[in-house]
KOLKOLLUM-873175 format. One record per residue (C-alpha): z, y negated, x negated; residue in three letters. Coordinates in steps of 0.001 Angstrom, whole numbers, padded with zeros to 6 digits, always signed. Example, Ala and Ser with C-alpha at 12.3 -4.5 7.8 and 13.67 -1.06 7.14 Angstrom:
+007800+004500-012300ALA;+007140+001060-013670SER;
//
This chain:
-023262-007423+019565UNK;-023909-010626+022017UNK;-027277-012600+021145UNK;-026052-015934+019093UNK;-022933-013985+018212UNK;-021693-015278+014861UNK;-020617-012608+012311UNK;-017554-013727+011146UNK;-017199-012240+007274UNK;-014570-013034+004549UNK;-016417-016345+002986UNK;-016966-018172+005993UNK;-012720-018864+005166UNK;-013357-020531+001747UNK;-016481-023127+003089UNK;-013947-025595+002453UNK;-013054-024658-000581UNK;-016291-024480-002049UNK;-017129-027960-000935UNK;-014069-029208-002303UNK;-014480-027215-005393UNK;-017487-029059-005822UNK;-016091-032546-005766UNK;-012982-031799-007122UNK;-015560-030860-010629UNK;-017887-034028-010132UNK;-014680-035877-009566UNK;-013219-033988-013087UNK;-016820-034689-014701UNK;-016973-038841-013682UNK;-013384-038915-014972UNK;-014264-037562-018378UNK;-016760-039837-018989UNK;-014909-042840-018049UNK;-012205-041436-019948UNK;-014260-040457-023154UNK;-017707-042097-022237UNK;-020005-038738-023279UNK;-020927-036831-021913UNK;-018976-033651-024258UNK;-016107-035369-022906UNK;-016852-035351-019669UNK;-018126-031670-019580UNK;-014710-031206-021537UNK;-013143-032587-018535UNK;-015386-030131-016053UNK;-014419-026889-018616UNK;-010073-027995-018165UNK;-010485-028696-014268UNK;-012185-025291-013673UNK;-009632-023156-015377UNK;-006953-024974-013848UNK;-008251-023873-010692UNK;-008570-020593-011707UNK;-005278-020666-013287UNK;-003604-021396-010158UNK;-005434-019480-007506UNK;-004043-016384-010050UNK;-000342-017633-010053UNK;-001229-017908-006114UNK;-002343-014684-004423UNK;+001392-013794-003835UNK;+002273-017156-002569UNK;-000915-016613-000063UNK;+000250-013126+001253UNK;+004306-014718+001439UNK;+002491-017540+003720UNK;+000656-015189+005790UNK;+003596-013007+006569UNK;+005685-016063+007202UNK;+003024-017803+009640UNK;+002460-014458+011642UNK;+005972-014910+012683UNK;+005199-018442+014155UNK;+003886-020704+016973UNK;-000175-020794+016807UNK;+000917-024457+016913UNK;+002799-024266+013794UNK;+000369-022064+011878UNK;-001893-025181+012774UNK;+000424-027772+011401UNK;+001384-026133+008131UNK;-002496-025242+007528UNK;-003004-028926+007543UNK;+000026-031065+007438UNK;+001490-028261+004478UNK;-002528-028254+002210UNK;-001840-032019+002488UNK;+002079-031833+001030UNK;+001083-028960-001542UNK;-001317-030748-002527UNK;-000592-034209-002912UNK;+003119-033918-002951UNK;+003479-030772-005308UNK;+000638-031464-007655UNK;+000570-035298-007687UNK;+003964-036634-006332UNK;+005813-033978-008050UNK;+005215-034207-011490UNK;+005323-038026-011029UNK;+008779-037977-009956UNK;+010067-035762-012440UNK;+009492-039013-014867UNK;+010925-041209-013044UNK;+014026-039314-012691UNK;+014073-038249-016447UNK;+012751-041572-017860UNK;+014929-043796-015212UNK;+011491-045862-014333UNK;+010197-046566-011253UNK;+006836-044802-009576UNK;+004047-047023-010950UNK;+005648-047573-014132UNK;+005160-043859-014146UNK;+001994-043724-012721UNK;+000895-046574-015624UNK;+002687-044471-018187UNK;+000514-041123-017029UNK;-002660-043397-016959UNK;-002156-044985-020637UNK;+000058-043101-022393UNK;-000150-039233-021539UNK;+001102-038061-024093UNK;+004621-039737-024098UNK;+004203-038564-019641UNK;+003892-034692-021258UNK;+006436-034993-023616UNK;+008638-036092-020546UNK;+007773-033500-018215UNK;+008191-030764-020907UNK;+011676-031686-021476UNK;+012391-031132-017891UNK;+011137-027274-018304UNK;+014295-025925-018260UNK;+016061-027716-015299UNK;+012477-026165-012917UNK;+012477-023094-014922UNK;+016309-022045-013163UNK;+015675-023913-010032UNK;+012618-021924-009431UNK;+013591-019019-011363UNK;+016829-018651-008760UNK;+015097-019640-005951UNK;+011957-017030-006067UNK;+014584-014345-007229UNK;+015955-014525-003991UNK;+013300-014436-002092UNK;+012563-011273-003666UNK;+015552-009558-002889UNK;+016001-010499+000232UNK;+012996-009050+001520UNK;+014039-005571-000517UNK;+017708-005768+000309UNK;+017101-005708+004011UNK;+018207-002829+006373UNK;+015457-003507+008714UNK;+012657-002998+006360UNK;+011021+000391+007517UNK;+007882+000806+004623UNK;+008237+001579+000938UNK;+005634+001249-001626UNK;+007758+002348-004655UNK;+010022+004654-002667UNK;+012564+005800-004611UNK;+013403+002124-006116UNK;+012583+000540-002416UNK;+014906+003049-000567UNK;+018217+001897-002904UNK;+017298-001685-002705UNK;+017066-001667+000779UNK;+020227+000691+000992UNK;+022447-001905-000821UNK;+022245-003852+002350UNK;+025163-002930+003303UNK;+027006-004833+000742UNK;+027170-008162+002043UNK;+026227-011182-000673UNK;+024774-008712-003115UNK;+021526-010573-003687UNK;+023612-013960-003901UNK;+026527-012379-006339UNK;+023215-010799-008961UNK;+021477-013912-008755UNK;+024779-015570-009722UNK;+025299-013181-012522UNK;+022269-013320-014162UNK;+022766-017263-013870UNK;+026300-017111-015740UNK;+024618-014577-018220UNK;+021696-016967-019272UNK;+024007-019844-019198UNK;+026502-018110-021599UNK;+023496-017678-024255UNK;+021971-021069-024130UNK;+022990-023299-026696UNK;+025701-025968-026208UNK;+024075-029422-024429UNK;+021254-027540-022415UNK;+023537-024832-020597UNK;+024506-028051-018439UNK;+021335-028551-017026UNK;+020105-025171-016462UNK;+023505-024345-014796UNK;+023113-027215-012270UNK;+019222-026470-011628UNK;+019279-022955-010978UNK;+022713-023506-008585UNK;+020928-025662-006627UNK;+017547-023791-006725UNK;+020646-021042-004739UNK;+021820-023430-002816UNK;+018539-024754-001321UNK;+017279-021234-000690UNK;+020386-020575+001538UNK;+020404-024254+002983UNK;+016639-023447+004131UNK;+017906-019897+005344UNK;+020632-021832+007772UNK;+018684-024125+008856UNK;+015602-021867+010009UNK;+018194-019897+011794UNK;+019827-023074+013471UNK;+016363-024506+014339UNK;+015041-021415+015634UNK;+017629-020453+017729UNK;+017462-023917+019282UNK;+014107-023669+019766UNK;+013976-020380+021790UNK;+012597-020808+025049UNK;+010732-017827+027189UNK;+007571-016860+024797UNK;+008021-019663+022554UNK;+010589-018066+020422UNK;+008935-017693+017374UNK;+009683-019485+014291UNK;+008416-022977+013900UNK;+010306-026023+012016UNK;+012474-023705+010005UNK;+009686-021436+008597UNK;+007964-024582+008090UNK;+010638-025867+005965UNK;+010596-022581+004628UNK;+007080-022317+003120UNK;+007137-025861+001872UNK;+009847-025091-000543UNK;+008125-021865-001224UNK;+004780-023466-002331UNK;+007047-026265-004289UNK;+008858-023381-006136UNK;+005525-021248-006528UNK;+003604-024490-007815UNK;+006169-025617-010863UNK;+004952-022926-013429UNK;+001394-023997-012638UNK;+002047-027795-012865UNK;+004458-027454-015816UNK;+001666-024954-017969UNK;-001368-027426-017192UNK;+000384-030110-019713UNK;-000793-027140-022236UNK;-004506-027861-021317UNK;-004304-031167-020580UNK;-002140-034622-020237UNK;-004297-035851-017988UNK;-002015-036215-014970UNK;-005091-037001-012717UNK;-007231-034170-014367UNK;-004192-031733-013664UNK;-004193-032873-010001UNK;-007999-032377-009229UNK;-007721-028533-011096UNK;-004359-027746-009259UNK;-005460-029021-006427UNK;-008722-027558-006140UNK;-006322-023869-006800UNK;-004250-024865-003759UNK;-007123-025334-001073UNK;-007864-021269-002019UNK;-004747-020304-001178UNK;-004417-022168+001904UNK;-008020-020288+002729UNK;-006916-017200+001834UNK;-003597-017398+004013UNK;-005889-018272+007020UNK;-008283-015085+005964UNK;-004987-012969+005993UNK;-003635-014243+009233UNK;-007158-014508+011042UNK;-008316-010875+009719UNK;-004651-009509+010319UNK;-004976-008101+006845UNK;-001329-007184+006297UNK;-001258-004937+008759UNK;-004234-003373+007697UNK;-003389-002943+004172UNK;+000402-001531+004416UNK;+001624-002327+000719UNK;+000053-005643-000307UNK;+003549-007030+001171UNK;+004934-005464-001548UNK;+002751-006264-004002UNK;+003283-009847-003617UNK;+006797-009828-003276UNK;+007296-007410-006311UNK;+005053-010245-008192UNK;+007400-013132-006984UNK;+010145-011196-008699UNK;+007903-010548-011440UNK;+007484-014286-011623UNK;+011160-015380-011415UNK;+012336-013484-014144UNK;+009769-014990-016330UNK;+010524-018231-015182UNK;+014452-017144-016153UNK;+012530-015839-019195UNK;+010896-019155-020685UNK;+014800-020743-021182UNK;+014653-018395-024231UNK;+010548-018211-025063UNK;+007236-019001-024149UNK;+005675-016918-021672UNK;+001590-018191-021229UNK;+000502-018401-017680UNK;-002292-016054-017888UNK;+000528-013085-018643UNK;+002289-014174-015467UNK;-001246-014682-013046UNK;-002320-011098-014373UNK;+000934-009666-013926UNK;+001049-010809-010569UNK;-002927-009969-009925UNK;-002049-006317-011142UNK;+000478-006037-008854UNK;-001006-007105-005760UNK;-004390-004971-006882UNK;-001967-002094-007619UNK;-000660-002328-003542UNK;-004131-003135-002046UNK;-005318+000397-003985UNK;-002400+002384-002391UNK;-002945+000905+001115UNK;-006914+001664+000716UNK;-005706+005634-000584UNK;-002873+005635+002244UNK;-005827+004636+005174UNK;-007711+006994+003946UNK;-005362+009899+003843UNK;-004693+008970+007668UNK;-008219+009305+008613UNK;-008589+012477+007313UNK;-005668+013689+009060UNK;-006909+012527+012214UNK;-010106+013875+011771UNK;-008693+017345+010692UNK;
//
């Protein structure tokens, strides 16, 4: 190794997180004691923003190995733009702007009314954003589930990590619309069980959650192929758009379960957001490091988990599923791939050694 070379290992990727960890807590501690003026308040505060984080960085290992598949595909000057201009948007748009203007849709009040209404009167600001479960649930619900499939029902995927389920998936390809016409079903099937005044709503939400996933679809293709030229024909303003919708969809079970720790709209933003700088660091660890190409299955890990996910989300129409089932569920999964990449290495070795 060159004298002064640096040795460039794993945490070196998460220096900004840790120094944004950091404030993000002193920030959650000040704000507990001007909220409470003690200082168990304010350590109160510190306890909700740290879970929070952990919370979402555990819904969020999926949506970090979706990115870094995604961005491998694209420009090195788009992976630039959406690992700063799309941090910025996840965090302040998803975790602040987000649950802000799902009030002032629901309540029919303007943005600093509802920004006044999350500062004095949380409670009534929860109460609203719960009520609006059910519309996210089947918009993100329908749009994850297809996501999902259409990375299994795909002719052109060549590994399987659950073979004998992967290989029928991904031979139903042929059938053209199958992944719309299921997600559809299962839509009209959960519709036809919810009672009479909220089927309206979940109907509409998880239509459009469809719709948008196949409006992004076009529109990366459209963009792309209008931005091929020579070498630059990689994905760019369409993957973009992509992965911002992505995050969005990813981010409304965290943001909708943090009103069960806290109604603190500006407490939920510091813990959420602290959770969204890791995966940002992680998807620049797994591009950087070239990680899913070195671990074979943790593809499929994550997108098995984003199914996982969307059928819960489907799910919590009927019930209440807590967040930590759904972040280890998804954790599992993605542990359960990275051990079968590490055994499936290792079995090459050998033969290449034998």
């Amino acid at each position: 190794m060159p004298a002064g070379a640096i040795i460039q290992t794993p945490l070196r990727y998460f220096s900004w997180a840790f120094a944004l960890t950091f404030a993000g807590l002193v920030g959650a501690f000040v704000l507990g004691f001007q909220h409470s003026g003690t200082l168990g308040g304010a350590l109160s505060f510190l306890f909700v923003a740290a879970i929070l984080a952990v919370l979402e960085i555990s819904l969020s290992f999926d949506n970090a190995i979706v990115n870094a598949n995604k961005l491998q595909q694209m420009t090195p000057q788009w992976q630039r733009r959406f690992l700063t201009w799309g941090i910025l948007i996840a965090v302040f748009g998803m975790r602040i702007l987000f649950p802000l203007l799902i009030v002032v849709i629901a309540a029919g009040i303007g943005p600093w009314e509802a920004i006044e209404l999350a500062a004095r009167h949380p409670q009534q600001y929860a109460h609203i954003i719960e009520g609006a479960h059910l519309s996210i649930a089947g918009f993100g619900g329908a749009f994850l589930m297809m996501v999902a499939l259409t990375y299994f029902v795909d002719e052109g995927k060549e590994v399987d990590w659950i073979h004998t389920l992967e290989c029928r998936l991904r031979a139903c390809a042929s059938i053209r619309g199958l992944e719309i016409g299921f997600v559809l079903g299962l839509i009209m099937l959960f519709t036809w069980f919810l009672p009479e005044g909220r089927d309206g709503d979940f109907l509409f939400a998880s239509v459009a959650g469809l719709a948008t996933f196949l409006g992004v679809e076009v529109l990366g293709h459209v963009l792309d192929r209008k931005s091929m030229v020579a070498e630059t024909a990689k994905a760019g303003l369409g993957a973009f758009l992509y992965l911002e919708v992505l995050d969005a969809s990813f981010s409304f079970d965290g943001v909708i379960g943090a009103f069960a720790l806290t109604q603190n709209l500006f407490l939920i933003a510091i813990g959420l957001g602290i959770g969204a700088v890791y995966v940002r660091s992680m998807t620049l660890m797994l591009v950087e490091r070239n990680t899913l190409n070195e671990f074979r299955y943790l593809e499929h890990g994550a997108f098995w988990s984003i199914l996982i996910l969307s059928v819960v989300m489907f799910a919590q129409t009927f019930m209440e599923v807590p967040e930590v089932i759904t972040g280890l569920l998804g954790a599992g999964l993605i542990g359960l791939a990275l051990l079968s990449s590490i055994r499936f290495n290792k079995r090459i070795r050998v033969s290449h050694e034998s």
